[in-house]
C-alpha positions as CSV (number, residue, x, y, z in Angstrom):
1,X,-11.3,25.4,-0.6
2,X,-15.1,25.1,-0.5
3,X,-17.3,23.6,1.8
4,X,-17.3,19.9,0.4
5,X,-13.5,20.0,0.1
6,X,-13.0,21.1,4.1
7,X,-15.5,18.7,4.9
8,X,-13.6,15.9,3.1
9,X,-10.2,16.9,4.1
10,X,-11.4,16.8,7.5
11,X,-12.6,13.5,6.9
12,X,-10.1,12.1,5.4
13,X,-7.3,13.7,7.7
14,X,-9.4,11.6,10.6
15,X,-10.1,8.6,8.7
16,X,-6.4,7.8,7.7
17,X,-4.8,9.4,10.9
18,X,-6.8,6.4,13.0
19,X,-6.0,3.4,11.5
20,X,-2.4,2.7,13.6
21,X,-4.8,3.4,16.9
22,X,-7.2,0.3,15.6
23,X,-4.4,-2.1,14.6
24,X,-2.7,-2.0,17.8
25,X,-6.0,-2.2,19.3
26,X,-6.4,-5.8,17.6
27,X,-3.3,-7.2,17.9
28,X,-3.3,-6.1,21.5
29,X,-6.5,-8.1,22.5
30,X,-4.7,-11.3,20.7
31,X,-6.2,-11.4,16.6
32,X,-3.3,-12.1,14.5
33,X,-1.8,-9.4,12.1
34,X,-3.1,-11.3,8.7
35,X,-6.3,-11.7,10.1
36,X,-6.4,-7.9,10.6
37,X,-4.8,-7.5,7.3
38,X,-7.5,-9.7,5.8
39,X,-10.5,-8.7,7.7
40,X,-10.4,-4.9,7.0
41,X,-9.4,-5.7,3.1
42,X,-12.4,-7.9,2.7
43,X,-14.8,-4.9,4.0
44,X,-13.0,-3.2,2.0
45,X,-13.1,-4.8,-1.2
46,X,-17.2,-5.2,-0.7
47,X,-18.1,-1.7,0.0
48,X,-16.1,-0.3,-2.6
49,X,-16.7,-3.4,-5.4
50,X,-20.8,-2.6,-4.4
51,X,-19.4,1.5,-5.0
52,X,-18.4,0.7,-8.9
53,X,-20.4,-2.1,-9.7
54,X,-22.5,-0.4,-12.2
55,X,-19.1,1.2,-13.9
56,X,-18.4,-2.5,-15.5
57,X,-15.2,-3.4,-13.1
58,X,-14.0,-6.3,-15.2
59,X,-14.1,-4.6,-18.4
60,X,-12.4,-1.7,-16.4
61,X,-9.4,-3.9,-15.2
62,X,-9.3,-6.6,-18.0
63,X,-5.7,-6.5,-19.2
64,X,-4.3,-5.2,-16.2
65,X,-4.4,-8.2,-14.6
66,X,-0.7,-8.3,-13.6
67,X,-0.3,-5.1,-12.8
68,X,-3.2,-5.0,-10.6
69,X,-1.6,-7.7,-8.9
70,X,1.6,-6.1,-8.1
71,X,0.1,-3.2,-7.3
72,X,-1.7,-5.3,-4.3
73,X,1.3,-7.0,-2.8
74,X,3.3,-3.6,-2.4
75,X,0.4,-1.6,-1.3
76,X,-1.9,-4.2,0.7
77,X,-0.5,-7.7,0.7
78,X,2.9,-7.1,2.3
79,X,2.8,-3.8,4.0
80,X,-0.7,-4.6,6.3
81,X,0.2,-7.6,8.1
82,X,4.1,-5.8,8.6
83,X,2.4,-2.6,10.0
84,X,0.1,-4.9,12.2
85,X,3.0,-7.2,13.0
86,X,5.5,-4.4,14.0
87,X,2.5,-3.1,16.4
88,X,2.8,-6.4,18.5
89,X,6.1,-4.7,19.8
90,X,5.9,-0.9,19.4
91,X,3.4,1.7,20.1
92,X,0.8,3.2,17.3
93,X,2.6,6.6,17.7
94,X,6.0,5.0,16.6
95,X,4.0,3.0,13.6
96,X,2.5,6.5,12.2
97,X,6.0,8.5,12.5
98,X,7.8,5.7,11.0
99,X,5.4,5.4,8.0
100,X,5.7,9.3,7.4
101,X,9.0,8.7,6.0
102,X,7.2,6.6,3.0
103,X,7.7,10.4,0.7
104,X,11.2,9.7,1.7
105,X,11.5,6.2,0.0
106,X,10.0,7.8,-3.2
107,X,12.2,10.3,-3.4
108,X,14.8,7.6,-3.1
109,X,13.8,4.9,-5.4
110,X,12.9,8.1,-8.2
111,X,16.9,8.6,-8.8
112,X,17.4,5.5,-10.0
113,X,13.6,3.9,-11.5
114,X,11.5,7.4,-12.6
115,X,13.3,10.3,-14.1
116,X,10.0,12.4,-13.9
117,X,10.4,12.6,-10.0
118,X,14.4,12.7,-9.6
119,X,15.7,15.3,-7.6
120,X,18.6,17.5,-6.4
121,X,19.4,20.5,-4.7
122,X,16.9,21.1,-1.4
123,X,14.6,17.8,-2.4
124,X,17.6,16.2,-2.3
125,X,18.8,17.7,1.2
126,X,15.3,17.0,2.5
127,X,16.2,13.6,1.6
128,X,19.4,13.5,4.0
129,X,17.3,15.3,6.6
130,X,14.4,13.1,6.6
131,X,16.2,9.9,6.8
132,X,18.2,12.0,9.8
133,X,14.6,11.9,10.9
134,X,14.5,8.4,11.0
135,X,17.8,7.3,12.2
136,X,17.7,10.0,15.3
137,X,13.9,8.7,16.0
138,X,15.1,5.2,16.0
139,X,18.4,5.5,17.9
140,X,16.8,7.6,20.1
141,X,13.6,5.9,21.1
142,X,14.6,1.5,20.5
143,X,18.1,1.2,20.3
144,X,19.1,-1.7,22.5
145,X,15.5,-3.2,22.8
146,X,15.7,-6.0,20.2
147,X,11.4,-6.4,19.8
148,X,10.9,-3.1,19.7
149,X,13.6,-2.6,16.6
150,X,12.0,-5.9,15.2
151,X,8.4,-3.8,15.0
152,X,10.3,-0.3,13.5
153,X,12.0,-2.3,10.8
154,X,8.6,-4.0,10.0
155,X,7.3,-0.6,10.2
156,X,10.2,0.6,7.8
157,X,9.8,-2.1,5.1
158,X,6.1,-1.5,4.9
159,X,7.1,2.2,4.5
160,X,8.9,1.4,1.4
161,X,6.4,-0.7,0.3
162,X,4.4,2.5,0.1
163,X,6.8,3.6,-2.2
164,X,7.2,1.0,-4.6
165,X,2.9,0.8,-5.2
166,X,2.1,3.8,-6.0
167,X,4.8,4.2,-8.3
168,X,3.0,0.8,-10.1
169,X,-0.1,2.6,-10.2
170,X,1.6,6.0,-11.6
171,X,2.8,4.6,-14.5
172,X,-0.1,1.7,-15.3
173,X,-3.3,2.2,-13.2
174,X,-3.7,6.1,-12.9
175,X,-6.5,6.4,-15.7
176,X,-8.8,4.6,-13.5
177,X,-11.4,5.9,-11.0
178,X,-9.9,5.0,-7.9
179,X,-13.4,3.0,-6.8
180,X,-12.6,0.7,-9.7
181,X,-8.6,0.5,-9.2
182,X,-8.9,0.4,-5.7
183,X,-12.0,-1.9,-5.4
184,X,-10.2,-4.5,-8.1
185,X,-6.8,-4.2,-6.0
186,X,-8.7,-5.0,-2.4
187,X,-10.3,-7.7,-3.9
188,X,-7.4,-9.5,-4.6
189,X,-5.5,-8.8,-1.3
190,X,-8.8,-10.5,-0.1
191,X,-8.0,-13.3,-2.0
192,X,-4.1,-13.5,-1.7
193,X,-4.3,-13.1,2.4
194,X,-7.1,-15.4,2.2
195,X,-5.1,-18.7,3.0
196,X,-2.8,-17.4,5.4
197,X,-5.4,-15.5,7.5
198,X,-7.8,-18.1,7.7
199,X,-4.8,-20.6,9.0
200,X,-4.1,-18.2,11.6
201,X,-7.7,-17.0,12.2
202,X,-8.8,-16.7,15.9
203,X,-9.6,-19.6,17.7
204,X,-12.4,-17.6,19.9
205,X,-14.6,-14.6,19.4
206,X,-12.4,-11.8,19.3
207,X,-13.2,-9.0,21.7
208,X,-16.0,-6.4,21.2
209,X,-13.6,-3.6,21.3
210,X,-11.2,-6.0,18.4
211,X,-14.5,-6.2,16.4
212,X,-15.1,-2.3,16.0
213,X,-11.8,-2.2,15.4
214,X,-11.7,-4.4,12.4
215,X,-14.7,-3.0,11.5
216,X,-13.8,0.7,11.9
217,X,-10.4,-0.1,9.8
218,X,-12.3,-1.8,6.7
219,X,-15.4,0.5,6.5
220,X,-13.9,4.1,7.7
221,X,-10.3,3.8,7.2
222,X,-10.2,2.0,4.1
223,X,-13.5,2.2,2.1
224,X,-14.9,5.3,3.2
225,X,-11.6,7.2,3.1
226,X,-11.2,6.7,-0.1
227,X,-14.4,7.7,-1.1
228,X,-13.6,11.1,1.0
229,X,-10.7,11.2,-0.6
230,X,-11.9,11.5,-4.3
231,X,-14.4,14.0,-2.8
232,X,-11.0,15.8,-2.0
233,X,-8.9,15.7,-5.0
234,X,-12.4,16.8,-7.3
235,X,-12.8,19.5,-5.1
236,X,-9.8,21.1,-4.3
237,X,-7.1,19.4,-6.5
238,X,-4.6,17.0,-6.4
239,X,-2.0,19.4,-5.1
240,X,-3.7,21.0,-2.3
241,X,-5.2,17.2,-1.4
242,X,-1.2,16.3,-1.1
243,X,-1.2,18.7,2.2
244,X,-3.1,15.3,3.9
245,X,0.6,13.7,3.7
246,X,1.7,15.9,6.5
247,X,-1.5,15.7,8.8
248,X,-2.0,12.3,9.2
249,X,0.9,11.5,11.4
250,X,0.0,14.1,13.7
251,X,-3.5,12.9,14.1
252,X,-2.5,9.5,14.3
253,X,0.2,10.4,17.2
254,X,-2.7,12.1,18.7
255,X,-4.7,9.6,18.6
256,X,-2.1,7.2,20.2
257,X,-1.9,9.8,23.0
258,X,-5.7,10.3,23.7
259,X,-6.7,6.7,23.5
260,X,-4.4,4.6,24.7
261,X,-1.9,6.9,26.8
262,X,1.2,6.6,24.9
263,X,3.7,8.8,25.8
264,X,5.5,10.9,23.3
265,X,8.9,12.3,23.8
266,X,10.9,14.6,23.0
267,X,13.1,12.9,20.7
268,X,9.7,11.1,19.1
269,X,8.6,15.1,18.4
270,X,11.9,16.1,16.7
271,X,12.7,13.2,14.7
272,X,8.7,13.3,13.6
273,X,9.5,17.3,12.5
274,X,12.6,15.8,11.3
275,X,10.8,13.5,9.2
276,X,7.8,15.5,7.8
277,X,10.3,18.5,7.0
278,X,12.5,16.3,4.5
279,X,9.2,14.5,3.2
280,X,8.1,18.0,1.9
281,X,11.5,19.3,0.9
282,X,11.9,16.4,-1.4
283,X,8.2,16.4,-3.2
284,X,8.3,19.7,-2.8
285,X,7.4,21.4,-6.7
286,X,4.8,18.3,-7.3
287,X,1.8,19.9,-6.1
288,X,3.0,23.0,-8.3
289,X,3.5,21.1,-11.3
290,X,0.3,19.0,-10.9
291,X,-1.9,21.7,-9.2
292,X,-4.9,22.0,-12.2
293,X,-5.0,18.3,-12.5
294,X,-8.7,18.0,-11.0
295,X,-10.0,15.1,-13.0
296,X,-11.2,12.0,-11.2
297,X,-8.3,9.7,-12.6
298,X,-5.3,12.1,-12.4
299,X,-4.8,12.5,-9.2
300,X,-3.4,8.7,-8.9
301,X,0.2,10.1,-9.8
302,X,-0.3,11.9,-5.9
303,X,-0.4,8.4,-4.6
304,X,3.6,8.8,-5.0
305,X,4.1,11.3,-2.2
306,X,1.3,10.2,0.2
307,X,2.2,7.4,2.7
308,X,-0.1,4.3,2.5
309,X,-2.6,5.5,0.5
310,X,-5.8,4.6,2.2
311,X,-3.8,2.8,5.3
């Protein structure tokens, strides 16, 4: 890769291994997970809407209506507040290992809704062996603490919701540039979480360090990210961007670890290699097959195998 595609796979490696470290960062000092949903959406939606402004969004999205908004409430509307809500009871490390398994639920919902994508042979045994992944991390590290299985399963769910978006985007949203699609999309989370967050909105001035936090997850980890990651896919390709899937959750465990002193066992490590080893075995031959596709809109169909785009 060149120069501008390390730069932005740096960036975006960073950028999307952070944002589990900022959520339980602002649940932890007391604002409510759809108010953080809502509050890093909104930035969001205004950075990137300001982006594509002058690339006529509503003639862009007109028609798509629907689909935009389906799109939204599998990739933003239900899986945010979940991830932050699960992070009430469970450690950002646990969060970003359990979300790595998101490849996982593609590969499983691709036998039955997108032919395209079905699999056998070893994707289909890095299926079995992810989802060993899972169970081992989860028996291993929660079982018997009731809260704690109450924030993996939140965690879980919002996984699959990661799997079921991007599959909406594959098939109806890929021709767009993702500042439109993903601009349009934000902007009505922002609307849909409005209600609710503003009901349960803080009653006091959230702490400095919940601010940056909101503020880092809407303008770095969500708006800026993105951007990186377009840089990515034009530079190097949508295949070799896919590599991003497997270093995130290693950053964000990192990050977990640095910051905030969570401790990682041994079990958390294997059932994380667990994981990450079945997520490539079954999307393995997708970067192959989709390798030349460098053009701004294409890479969209990548979304399938990455966890939480953008999250």
């Amino acid at each position: 890769m060149n120069a501008k595609a390390n730069i932005a796979f740096t960036t975006v490696a960073i950028l999307w291994g952070i944002p589990y470290l900022l959520i339980k960062i602002a649940v932890e000092d007391g604002v409510s997970p759809v108010f953080v949903a809502w509050a890093r959406v909104v930035l969001g939606a205004i950075i990137l809407l300001a982006l594509s402004w002058k690339m006529d969004v509503r003639s862009a999205v007109r028609g798509r209506l629907k689909w935009l908004v389906a799109f939204a409430m599998a990739e933003i509307v239900i899986p945010f507040p979940l991830i932050a809500a699960g992070e009430r009871h469970i450690d950002s490390s646990v969060a970003a290992i359990l979300i790595a398994a998101a490849p996982l639920f593609v590969a499983l919902l691709a036998l039955r809704f997108d032919e395209s994508e079905r699999i056998g042979g070893w994707r289909l045994a890095g299926l079995f062996i992810g989802f060993l992944g899972v169970v081992a991390f989860v028996g291993l590290n929660i079982a018997g603490r009731s809260d704690e299985l109450y924030g993996a399963l939140a965690v879980l769910a919002s996984a699959f919701c990661y799997a079921v978006g991007p599959m909406v985007l594959k098939r109806h949203l890929s021709d767009l540039d993702t500042r439109v699609s993903m601009g349009a999309t934000l902007a009505i989370a922002a609307a849909l979480l409005a209600a609710p967050a503003l009901w349960d909105a803080p009653r006091t001035l959230p702490s400095n360090r919940a601010m940056l936090a909101l503020a880092g997850l809407g303008v770095l980890c969500t708006a800026a990210a993105l951007v990186a990651y377009g840089v990515l896919v034009r530079e190097a390709g949508a295949g070799r961007a896919l590599v991003i899937t497997y270093i995130n959750p290693v950053i964000a465990v990192a990050a977990g670890v640095a910051v905030r002193g969570e401790r990682v066992g041994l079990s958390a490590v294997l059932g994380l290699a667990l994981i990450l080893i079945g997520s490539w075995l079954s999307t393995q031959g997708r970067a192959a097959r989709r390798g030349g596709e460098d053009d701004y809109g294409a890479r969209a169909v990548e979304e399938t195998a990455r966890p939480g785009g953008g999250h």
